[in-house]
C-alpha positions as CSV (number, residue, x, y, z in Angstrom):
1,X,15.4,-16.6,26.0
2,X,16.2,-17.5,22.7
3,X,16.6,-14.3,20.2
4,X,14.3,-14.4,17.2
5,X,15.4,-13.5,13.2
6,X,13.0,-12.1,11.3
7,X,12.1,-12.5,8.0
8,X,13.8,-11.4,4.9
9,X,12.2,-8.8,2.9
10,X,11.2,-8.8,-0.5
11,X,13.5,-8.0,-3.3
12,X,11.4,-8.3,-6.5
13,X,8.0,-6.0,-6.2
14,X,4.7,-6.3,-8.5
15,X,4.2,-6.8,-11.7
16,X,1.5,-7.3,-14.1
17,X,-2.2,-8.8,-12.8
18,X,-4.2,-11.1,-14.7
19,X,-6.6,-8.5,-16.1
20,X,-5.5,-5.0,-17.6
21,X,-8.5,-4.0,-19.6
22,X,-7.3,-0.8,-20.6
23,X,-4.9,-0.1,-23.2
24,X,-3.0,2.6,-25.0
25,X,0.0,3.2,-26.8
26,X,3.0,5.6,-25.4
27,X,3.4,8.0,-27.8
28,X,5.4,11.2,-26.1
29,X,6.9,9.3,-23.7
30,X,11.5,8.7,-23.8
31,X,13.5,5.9,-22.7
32,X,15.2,6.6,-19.5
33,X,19.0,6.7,-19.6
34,X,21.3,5.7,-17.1
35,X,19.9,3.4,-15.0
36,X,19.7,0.0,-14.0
37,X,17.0,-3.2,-14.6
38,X,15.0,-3.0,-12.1
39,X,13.1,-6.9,-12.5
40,X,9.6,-7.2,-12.2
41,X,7.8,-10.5,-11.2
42,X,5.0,-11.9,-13.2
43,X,2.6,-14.7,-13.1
44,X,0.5,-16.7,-15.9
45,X,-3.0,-17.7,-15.5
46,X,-3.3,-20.9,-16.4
47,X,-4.9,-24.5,-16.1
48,X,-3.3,-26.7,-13.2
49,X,-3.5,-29.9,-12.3
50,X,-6.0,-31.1,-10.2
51,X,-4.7,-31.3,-6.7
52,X,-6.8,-32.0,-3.5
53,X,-6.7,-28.8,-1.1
54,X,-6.1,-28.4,2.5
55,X,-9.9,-26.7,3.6
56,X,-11.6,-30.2,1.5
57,X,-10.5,-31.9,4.4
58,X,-13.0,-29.8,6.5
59,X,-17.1,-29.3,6.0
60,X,-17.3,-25.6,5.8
61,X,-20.3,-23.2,6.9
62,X,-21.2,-20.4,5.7
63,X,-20.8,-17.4,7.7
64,X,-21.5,-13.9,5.6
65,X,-19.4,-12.0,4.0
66,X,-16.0,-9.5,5.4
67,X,-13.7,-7.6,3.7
68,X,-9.9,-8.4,2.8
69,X,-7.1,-6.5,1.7
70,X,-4.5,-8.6,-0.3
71,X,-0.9,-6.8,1.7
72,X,1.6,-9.3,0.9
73,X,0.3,-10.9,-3.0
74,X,-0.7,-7.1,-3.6
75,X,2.7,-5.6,-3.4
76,X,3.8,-8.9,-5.3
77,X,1.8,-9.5,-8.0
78,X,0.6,-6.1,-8.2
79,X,-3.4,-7.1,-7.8
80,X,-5.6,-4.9,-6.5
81,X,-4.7,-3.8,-2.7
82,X,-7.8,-2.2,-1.8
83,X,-10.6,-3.9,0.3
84,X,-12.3,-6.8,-1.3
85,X,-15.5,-8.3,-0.9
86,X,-14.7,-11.3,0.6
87,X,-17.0,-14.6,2.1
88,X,-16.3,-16.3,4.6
89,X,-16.7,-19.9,6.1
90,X,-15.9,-21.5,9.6
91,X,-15.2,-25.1,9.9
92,X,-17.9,-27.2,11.6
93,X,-16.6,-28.4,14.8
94,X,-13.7,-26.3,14.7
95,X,-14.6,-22.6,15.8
96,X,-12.2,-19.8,14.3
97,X,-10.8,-21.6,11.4
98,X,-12.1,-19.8,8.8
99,X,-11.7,-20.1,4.8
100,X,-11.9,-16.9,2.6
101,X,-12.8,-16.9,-0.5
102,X,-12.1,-14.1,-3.4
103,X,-8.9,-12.9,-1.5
104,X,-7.2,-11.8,-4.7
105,X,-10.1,-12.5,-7.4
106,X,-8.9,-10.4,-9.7
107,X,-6.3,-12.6,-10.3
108,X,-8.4,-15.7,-9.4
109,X,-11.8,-15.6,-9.3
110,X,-12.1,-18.3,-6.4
111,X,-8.7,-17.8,-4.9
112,X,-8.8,-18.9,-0.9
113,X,-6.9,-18.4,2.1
114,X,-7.0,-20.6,5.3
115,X,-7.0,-18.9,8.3
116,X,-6.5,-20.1,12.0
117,X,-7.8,-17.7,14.3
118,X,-8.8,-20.6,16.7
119,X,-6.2,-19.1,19.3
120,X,-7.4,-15.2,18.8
121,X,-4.5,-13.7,20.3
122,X,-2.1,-15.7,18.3
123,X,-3.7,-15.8,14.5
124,X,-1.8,-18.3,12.1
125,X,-2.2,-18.8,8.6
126,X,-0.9,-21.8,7.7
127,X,1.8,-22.4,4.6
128,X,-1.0,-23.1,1.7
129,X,-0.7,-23.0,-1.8
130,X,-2.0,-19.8,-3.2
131,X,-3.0,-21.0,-6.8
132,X,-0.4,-18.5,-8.3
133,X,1.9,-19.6,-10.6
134,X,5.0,-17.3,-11.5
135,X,6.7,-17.1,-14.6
136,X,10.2,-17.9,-13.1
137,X,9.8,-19.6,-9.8
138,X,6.4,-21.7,-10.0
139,X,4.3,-22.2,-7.4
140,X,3.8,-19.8,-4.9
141,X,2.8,-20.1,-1.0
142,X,1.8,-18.0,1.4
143,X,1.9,-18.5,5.4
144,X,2.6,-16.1,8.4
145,X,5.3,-15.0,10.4
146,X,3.0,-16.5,13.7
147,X,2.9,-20.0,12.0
148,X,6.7,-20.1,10.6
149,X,8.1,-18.9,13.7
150,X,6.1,-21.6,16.1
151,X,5.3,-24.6,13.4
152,X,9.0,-24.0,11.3
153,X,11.6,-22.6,13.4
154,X,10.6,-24.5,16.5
155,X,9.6,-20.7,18.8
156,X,7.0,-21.2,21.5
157,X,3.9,-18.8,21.4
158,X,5.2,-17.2,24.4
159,X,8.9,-16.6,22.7
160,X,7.0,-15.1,19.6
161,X,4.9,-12.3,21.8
162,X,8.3,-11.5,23.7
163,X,10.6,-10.9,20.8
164,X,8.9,-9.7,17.9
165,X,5.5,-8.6,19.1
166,X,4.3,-6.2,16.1
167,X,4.4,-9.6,14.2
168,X,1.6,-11.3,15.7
169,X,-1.1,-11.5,14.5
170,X,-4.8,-11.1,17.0
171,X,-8.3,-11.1,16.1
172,X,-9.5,-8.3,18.0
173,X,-13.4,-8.0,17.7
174,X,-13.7,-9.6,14.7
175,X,-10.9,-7.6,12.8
176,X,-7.6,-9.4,11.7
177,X,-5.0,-6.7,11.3
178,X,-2.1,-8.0,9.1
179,X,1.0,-5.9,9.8
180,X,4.2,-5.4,7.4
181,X,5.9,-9.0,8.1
182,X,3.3,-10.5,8.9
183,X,2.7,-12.0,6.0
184,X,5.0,-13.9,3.7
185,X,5.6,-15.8,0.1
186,X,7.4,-18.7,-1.2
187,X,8.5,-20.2,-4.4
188,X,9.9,-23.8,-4.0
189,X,10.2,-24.5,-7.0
190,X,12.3,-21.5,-7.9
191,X,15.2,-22.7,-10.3
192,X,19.0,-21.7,-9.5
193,X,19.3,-19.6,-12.5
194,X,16.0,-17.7,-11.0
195,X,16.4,-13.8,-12.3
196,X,15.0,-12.5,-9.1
197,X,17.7,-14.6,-7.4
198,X,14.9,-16.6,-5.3
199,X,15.7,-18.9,-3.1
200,X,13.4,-21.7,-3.0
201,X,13.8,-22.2,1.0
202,X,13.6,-18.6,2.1
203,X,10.6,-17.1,2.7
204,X,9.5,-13.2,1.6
205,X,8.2,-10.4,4.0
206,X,5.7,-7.6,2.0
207,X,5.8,-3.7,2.5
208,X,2.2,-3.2,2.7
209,X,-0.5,-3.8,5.8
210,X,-3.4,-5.7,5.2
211,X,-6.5,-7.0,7.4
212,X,-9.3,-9.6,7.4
213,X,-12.9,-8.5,8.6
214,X,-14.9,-11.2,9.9
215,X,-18.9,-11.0,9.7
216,X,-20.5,-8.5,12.1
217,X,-16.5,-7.3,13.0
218,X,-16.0,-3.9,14.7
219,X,-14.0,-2.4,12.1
220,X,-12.8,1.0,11.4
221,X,-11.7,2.9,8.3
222,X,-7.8,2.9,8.5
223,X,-7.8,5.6,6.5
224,X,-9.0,9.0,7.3
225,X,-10.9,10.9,4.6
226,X,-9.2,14.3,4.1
227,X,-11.8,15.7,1.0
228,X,-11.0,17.0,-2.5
229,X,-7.5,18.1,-3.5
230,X,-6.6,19.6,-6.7
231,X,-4.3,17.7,-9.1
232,X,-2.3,19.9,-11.9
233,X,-1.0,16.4,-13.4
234,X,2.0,16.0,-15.8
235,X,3.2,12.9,-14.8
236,X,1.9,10.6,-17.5
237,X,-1.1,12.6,-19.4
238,X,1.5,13.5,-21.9
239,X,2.4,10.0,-22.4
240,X,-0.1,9.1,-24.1
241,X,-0.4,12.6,-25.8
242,X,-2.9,14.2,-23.4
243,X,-3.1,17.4,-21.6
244,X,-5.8,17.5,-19.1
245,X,-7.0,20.8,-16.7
246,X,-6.5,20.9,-12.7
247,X,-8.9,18.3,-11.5
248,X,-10.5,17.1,-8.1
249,X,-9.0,14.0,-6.3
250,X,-9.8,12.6,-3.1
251,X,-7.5,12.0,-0.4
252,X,-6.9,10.3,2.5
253,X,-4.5,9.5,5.3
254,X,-3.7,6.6,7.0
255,X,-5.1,6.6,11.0
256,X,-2.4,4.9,12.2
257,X,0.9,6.2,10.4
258,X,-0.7,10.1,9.2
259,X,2.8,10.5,7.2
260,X,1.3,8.0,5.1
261,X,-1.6,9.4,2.2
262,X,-3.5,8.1,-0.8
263,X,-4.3,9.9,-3.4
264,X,-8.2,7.9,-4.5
265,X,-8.8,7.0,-8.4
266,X,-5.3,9.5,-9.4
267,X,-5.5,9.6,-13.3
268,X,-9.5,9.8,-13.7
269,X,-8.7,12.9,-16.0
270,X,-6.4,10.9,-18.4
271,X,-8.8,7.6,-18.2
272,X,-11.6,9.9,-19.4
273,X,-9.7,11.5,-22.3
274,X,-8.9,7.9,-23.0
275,X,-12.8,7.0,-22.9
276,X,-11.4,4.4,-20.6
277,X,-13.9,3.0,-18.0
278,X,-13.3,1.7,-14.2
279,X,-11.2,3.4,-12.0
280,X,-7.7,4.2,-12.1
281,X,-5.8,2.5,-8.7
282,X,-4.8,4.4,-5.7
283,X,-1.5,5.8,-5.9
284,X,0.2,6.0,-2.1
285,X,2.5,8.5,-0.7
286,X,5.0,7.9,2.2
287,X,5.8,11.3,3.6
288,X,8.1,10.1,6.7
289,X,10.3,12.4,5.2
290,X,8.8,15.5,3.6
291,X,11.6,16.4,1.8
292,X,11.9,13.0,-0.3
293,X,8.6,11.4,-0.6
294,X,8.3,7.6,-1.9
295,X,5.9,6.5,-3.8
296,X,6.2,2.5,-4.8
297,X,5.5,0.8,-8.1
298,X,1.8,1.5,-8.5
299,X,-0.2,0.5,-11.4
300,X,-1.8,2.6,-14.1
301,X,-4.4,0.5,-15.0
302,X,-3.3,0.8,-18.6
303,X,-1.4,-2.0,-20.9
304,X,1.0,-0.9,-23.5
305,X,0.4,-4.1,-25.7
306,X,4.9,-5.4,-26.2
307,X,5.4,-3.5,-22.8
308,X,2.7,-5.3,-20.6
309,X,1.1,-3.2,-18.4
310,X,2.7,0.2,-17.0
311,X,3.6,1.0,-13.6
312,X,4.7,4.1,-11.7
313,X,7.1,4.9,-9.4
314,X,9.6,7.4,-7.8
315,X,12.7,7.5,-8.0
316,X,13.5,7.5,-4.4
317,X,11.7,4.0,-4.2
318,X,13.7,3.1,-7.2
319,X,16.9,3.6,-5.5
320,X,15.4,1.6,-2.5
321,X,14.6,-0.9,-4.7
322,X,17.7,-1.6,-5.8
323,X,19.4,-1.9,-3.0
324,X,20.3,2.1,-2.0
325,X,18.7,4.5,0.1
326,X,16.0,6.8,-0.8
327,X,18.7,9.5,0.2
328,X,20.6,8.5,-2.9
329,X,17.6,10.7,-4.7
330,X,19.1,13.6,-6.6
331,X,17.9,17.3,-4.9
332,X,15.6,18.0,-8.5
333,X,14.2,14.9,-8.5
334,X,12.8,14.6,-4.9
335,X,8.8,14.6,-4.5
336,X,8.2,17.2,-1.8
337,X,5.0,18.2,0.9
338,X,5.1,21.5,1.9
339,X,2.9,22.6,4.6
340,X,1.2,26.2,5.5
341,X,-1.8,28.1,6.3
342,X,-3.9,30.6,4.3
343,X,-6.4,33.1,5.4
344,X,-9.0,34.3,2.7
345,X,-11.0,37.4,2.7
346,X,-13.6,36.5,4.7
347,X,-11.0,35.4,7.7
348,X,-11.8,31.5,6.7
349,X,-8.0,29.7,7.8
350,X,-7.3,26.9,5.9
351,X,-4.2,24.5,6.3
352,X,-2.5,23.4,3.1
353,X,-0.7,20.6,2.0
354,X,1.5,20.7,-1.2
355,X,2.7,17.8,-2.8
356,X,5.0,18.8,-5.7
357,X,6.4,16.4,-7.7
358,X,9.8,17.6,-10.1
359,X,9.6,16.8,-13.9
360,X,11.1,13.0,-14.0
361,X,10.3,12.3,-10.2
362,X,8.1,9.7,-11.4
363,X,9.0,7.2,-14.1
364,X,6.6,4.6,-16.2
365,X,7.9,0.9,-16.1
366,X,6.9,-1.6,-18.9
367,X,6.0,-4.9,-17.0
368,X,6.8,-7.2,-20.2
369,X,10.4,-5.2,-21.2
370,X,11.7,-3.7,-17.7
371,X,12.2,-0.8,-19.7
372,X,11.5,2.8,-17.9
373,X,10.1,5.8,-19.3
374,X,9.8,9.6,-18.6
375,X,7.1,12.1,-20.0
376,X,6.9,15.2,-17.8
377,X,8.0,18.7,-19.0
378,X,6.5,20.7,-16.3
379,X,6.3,19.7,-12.8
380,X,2.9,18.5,-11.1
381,X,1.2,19.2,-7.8
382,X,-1.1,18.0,-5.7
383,X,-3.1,21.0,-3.3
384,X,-5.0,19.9,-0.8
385,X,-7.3,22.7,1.3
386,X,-8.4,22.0,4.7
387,X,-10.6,24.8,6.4
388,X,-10.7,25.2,9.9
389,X,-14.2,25.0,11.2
390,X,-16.1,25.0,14.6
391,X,-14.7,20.9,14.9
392,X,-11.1,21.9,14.8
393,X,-8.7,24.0,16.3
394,X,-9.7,27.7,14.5
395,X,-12.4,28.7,17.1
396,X,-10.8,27.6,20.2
397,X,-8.8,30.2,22.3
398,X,-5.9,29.8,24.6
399,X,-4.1,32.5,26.8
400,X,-1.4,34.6,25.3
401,X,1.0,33.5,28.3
402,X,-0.4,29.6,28.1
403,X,2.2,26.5,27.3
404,X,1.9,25.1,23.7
405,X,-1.6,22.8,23.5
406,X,-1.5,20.2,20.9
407,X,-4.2,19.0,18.1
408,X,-4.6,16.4,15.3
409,X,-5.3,17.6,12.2
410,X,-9.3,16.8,12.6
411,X,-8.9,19.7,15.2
412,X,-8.5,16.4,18.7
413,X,-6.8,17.9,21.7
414,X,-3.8,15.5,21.9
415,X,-2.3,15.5,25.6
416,X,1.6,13.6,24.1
417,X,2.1,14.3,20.5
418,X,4.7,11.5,19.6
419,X,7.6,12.5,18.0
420,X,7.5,12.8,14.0
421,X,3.9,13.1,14.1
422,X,2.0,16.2,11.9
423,X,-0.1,18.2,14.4
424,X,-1.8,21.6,15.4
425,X,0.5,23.7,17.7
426,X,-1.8,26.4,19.5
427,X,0.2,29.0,21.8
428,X,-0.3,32.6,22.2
429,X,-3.1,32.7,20.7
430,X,-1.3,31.5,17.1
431,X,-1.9,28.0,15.3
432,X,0.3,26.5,12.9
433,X,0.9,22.9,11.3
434,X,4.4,21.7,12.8
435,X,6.1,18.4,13.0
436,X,6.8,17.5,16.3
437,X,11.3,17.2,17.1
438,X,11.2,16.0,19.9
C-alpha cells in the first residue's frame, strides 16, 4: 500500500481581520529588543470581479441554521474562531452537499463554503475560492485534506482511512468535526518574491480544530465549563496606561485534549476602563507541558491606528513560530500551571489551578509594522478554584489498603487514565490532582 505525505504546515499565522472597532494608543508600552520579524499575513477587503461560483451551478434549499467554527482561515487571518451562526442549504437532488453561508462573516458578510458530505464517512470539501484576498499572495482557496488526497494526489478512499485516519473527515449525527490538517489554504497567485515565502502550488495545514453543525445535529460542547477564575492581569492593562483590580473570568477546558484551556472574554477589565464595548476574544492556553505553556497569536480586539491591530502571544509560540522549539523559552519567561489542593475552615477541599505568567512572557505584536512590544512590570496570574462537592471525588471513600482509583476532574470514575492526562488519584483514603507517567 502506497505510503501517504501529509500536508505541510503553516508558516505565516493571523493577522489583522476586516473589522477592529476598538482602538487605543500604546502609551507605556517598549519595543522589544533582540529578536527577529516574525511576518504576519493580511488581507484587504475589497470589490472583485464578478466571477460565476461553483454552488450557482446547483438550486439550493434551505435547511435551518448550524453552527461553524472558522479552524483553518481563523488561525490565518485571525477572524473570529468561536462558533458562528451559520445557514445552511442542501442541494436539490443531491442529498449531503450542503452550502454554508456566514462561515467567516466577520470578514465577509456572505462568505460560503461548499461542503460534500454526500459520502458521510468520507466528508470533502472541495478546493473553492474563499473570497479572500491577501495582501501578498492574492487569492486564497480552501479544500480538505479528504478531497486533495483522493481528487489531487490520485489516493483511493480506502488508502486515505488506512494511512492517515485522524485526517478524515465523517459526519457523525449531524456534526462535522474538522481536525488539525484537515483543513487547508492556497494562494496561487502568490508572487516569487512572496515575504511569507509562499509557494503558489503547496497547500497549508492550520493549528486549530474546527466543526460544522448541521440542522437538528447531536452536538456537544467541546469545551467543558470550569466556572470563574480570578485574573490579577499585567499583561497589557499598563499598555495602554491602565491598572485594573483582580477580576472574574470564565474558563474552560477542551473535552477532548483537557491540557488544552480558554480563558472566555480575557481583557473585559481593560475594555471597560477603555469604555470599549463587545467582547474581548478568547485567549487559549496549551498546557501539554505545564512548565512552558503556549499561548498563540491571539487578538486583542484593539487597533493601534500605524500599528494595525494588536496581537498577543508567548514567547514559547514565538520561538515555534520561527522555526525553534518552544524549549528554546528562557527559564523566566516560561508561562507556568501549578496544581494543588486547599482545604478552608469549614473542611470545603478545593483543587487549584495556577496559571502564572512571568513579566515579558507575553508580548503585543503590531499587525501593520511587525513590530513587538512589552508592558508588564509585575507578573500576572490566573487562579482558578474548584470545590469538591457531592458530584466529584471529595465524598467518596476507598479502603486504606485499596489500589489507586482514578477520576476526571468533574469527579468520573475513570477505569484507564491515558497517559499525560490530569486526573484525581484516590488511595488510602487521600486525593490529589496528578498527571498520569505512565
Amino acid at each position: 500500500m502506497r505510503k501517504i505525505y501529509t500536508l505541510a504546515a503553516l508558516a505565516a499565522i493571523a493577522t489583522m481581520p476586516a473589522l477592529a472597532v476598538n482602538v487605543a494608543t500604546l502609551k507605556n508600552a517598549t519595543p522589544l529588543q533582540g529578536n527577529a520579524e516574525m511576518n504576519v499575513r493580511t488581507f484587504t477587503a475589497k470589490e472583485r470581479p464578478a466571477k460565476a461560483k461553483a454552488s450557482e451551478s446547483y438550486n439550493w434549499v434551505l435547511l435551518g441554521e448550524g453552527k461553524y467554527a472558522a479552524s483553518v482561515v481563523a488561525d490565518t487571518y485571525g477572524c473570529s474562531a468561536d462558533p458562528a451562526d451559520v445557514s445552511i442549504y442542501e442541494a436539490e437532488g443531491h442529498a449531503g452537499l450542503y452550502k454554508v453561508v456566514g462561515v467567516w462573516a466577520d470578514m465577509m458578510p456572505d462568505a460560503e463554503l461548499i461542503v460534500d458530505a454526500t459520502d458521510p464517512e468520507f466528508v470533502m470539501i472541495p478546493r473553492q475560492d474563499t473570497g479572500i484576498i491577501d495582501n501578498v499572495d492574492g487569492v486564497t482557496y480552501i479544500a480538505s485534506s479528504t478531497y486533495l488526497y483522493t481528487e489531487v494526489m490520485g489516493y483511493t478512499k480506502e488508502e486515505v482511512i488506512a494511512n492517515v485516519p485522524d485526517e478524515v473527515i465523517v459526519n457523525a449525527d449531524g456534526v462535522i468535526n474538522l481536525p488539525v490538517k484537515t483543513l487547508a489554504l492556497q494562494w496561487p497567485e502568490a508572487p516569487a518574491d512572496s515575504q511569507y515565502q509562499t509557494d503558489p502550488t503547496a497547500w497549508y495545514a492550520g493549528r486549530s480544530d474546527g466543526y460544522l453543525v448541521l440542522p437538528g445535529g447531536n452536538y456537544e460542547d467541546p469545551w467543558i465549563d470550569l466556572g470563574k477564575a480570578t485574573f490579577d492581569e499585567r499583561i497589557i492593562c499598563e499598555a495602554f496606561s491602565k491598572t485594573v483590580d483582580p477580576y472574574d473570568v470564565t474558563v474552560k477546558q477542551k473535552r477532548a485534549d483537557t491540557n488544552i484551556y480558554q480563558v472566555i472574554d480575557p481583557w473585559s477589565a481593560l475594555y471597560a476602563a477603555l469604555n470599549f464595548n463587545g467582547t474581548s476574544p478568547t485567549m487559549e492556553l496549551d498546557a501539554t507541558d505545564p512548565s512552558n505553556i503556549i499561548i498563540g497569536q491571539t487578538s486583542t480586539g484593539i487597533s493601534g491606528g500605524a500599528d494595525g491591530l494588536y496581537y498577543l502571544l508567548s514567547m514559547s509560540f514565538y520561538y515555534e513560530a520561527i522555526g525553534e522549539s518552544a524549549d528554546a523559552t528562557e527559564e523566566a519567561l516560561r508561562i507556568t500551571l501549578e496544581e494543588t489542593e486547599e482545604t478552608d475552615a469549614d473542611g470545603t477541599v478545593y483543587d487549584v489551578r495556577t496559571f502564572t505568567f512571568p513579566v515579558e512572557s507575553m508580548v503585543l505584536l503590531a499587525s501593520s509594522t511587525s513590530k513587538f512590544y512589552t508592558a508588564a512590570t509585575q507578573e500576572s496570574t490566573i487562579v482558578l478554584k474548584t470545590a469538591r462537592d457531592g458530584s466529584g471525588v471529595a465524598n467518596l471513600t476507598t479502603d486504606a489498603g485499596a489500589p489507586a482509583e482514578y477520576y476526571n476532574l468533574q469527579g468520573i470514575r475513570i477505569a484507564n487514565p491515558e497517559n499525560g492526562q490530569l486526573v484525581i488519584k484516590r488511595e488510602g483514603g487521600k486525593s490529589s490532582v496528578v498527571r498520569m507517567n505512565r
